[in-house]
N, C-alpha and C positions, 0 to 999 in steps of 0.2 A: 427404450433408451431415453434418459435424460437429457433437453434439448440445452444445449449452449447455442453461444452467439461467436462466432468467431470471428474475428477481424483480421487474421491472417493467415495463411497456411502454405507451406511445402513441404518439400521432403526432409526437412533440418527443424525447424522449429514451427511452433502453434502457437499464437497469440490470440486470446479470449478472452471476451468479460466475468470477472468475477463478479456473481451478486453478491449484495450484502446480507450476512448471516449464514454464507456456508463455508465453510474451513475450506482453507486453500488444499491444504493434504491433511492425510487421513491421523487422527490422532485417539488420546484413550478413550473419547466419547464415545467412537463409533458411527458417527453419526457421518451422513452424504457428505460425502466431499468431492472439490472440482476436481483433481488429482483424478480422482477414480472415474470419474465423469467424461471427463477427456479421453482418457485410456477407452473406456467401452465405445467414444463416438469415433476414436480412430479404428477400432477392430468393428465393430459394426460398418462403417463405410466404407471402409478396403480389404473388406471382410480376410482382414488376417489372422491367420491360423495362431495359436499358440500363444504366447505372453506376448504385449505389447511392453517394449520399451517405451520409458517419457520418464525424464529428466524434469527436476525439479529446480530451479533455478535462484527464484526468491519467493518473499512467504508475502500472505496480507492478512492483518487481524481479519477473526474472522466477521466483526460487525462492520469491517471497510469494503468496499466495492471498488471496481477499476478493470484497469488494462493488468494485464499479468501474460508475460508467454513461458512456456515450456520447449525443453528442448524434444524432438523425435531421434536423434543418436546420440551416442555417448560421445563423439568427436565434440557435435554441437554445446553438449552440457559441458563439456571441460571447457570449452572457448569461451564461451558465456559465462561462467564463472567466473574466470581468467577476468574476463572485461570488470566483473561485478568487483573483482581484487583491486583493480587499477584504474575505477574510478570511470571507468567507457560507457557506463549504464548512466545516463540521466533520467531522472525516478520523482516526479510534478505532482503533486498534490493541491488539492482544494480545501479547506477545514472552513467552516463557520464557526469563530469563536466565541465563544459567552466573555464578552466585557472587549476594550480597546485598548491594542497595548502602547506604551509610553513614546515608541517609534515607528514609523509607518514602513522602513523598513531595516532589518536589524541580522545578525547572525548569531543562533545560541548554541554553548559551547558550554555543555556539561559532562558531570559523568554519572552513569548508572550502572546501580546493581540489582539484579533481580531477585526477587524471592521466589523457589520455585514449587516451594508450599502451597503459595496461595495461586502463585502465576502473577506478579503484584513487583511493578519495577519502583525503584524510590532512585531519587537524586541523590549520590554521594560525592565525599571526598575523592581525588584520584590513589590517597594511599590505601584506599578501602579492599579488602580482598574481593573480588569478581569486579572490582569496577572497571567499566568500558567507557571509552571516549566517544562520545556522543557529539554530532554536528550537525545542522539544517540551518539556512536559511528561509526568512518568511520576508513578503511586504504585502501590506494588505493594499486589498484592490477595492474595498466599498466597506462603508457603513453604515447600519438601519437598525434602529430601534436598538441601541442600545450590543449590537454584535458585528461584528465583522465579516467580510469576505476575504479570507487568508490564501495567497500560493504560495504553496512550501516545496523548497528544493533539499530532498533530504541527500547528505555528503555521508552519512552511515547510515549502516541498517541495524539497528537494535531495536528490541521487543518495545511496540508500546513508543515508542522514542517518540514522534509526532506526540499523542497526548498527553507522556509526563511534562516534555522539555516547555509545552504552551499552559500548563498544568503551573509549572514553577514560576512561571511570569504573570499569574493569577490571572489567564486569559482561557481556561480550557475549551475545549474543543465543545461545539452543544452539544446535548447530547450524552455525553460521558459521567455516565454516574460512578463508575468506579475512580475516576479521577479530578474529578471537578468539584469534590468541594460542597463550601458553602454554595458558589455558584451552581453545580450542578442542576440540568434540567431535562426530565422526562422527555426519553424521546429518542428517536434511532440518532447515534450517532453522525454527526456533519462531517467527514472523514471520507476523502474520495481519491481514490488514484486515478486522474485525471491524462496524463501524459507518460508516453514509457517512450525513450529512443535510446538505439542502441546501434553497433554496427550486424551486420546479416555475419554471422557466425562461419558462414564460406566464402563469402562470394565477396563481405567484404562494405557492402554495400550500407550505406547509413539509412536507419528506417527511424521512424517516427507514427506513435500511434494516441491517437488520442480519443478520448469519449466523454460525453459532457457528465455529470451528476444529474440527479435524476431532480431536475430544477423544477418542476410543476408540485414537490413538496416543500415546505413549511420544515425549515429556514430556506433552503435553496432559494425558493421562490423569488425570495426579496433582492435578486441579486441577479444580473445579466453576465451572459457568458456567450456573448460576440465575438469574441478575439480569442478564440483559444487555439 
């Protein structure tokens, strides 16, 4: 069994760290994903027979890391989708930017459309066909050497949305060679889903979970994260 880290569990939902670089759920790679991961550490520890249900909730690129839960019933995954429709899901990110942007702190509001050729989002018009309305708030929290320490409160969820929408303010995220540009800089992606709070899908209950970035690398490094 592939070992996770869980940070929460009952009968309704799992919440776990996703590492960075393994697909949240299973796609045409084939290759390990948390999805299947989870599934096998709930049937191996409650050694249940038969198909495991688990609810897919929301997604994270696969080179982002973080907090991610899953639903365990189908009650739970319609509630919690339900929440994800109406806005109940607060969803905190950390990005390291290459370059510092014009305001410390700012709300961007674009639209994209995906290419789903390459897997390759661009910033469009809103009269563009596929175009989606794109939202996050950012304010940076520190600057060193030339990059920033960004918390992003993302208000949608589109593909990529975090590294186009900081992409378009010629700030990308470090890291990100598919989006960055002339900037662009060799190196795992600075991209962390730091914070997930939501209500407990039964019971009703507001939960909150948080886990730091793996701050003893380069960029993290240069940046303190006491108060999160």
């Amino acid at each position: 069994m592939n070992d996770i880290t869980v940070l929460y569990e009952d009968n309704h939902v799992i919440v776990v760290l996703k590492p960075r670089m393994i697909a949240c759920c299973p796609d045409e790679s084939g290759d390990e994903n948390l999805f299947d991961m989870v599934k096998s550490y709930i049937k191996e520890t409650y050694a249940k027979p038969g198909n495991v249900y688990l609810g897919l909730v929301h997604r994270l690129d696969r080179p982002t890391g973080g907090v991610m839960v899953f639903a365990k019933t189908s009650k739970a995954a319609a509630r919690l989708s339900e929440q994800m429709k109406n806005g109940g899901f607060e969803k905190k990110y950390f990005a390291v930017l290459s370059g510092i942007p014009n305001r410390d702190k700012a709300t961007l509001v674009n639209y994209l459309r995906k290419n789903s050729i390459n897997n390759t989002v661009y910033v469009c018009t809103e009269s563009e066909e596929g175009a989606k309305f794109a939202s996050l708030a950012y304010e940076i929290r520190d600057k060193k050497e030339g990059l920033c320490l960004a918390e992003i409160t993302l208000h949608t969820g589109r593909t990529h949305q975090i590294r186009v929408q900081t992409a378009a303010i010629n700030c990308p995220v470090y890291g990100d060679m598919r989006y960055g540009g002339e900037k662009a800089v060799k190196g795992k992606l600075a991209l962390w889903a730091y914070s997930l709070r939501f209500s407990h899908p039964v019971t009703g209950e507001a939960l909150r979970f948080v886990i730091e970035p793996p701050k003893e690398e380069y960029p993290w490094n240069l940046f303190g994260f006491e108060k999160l």
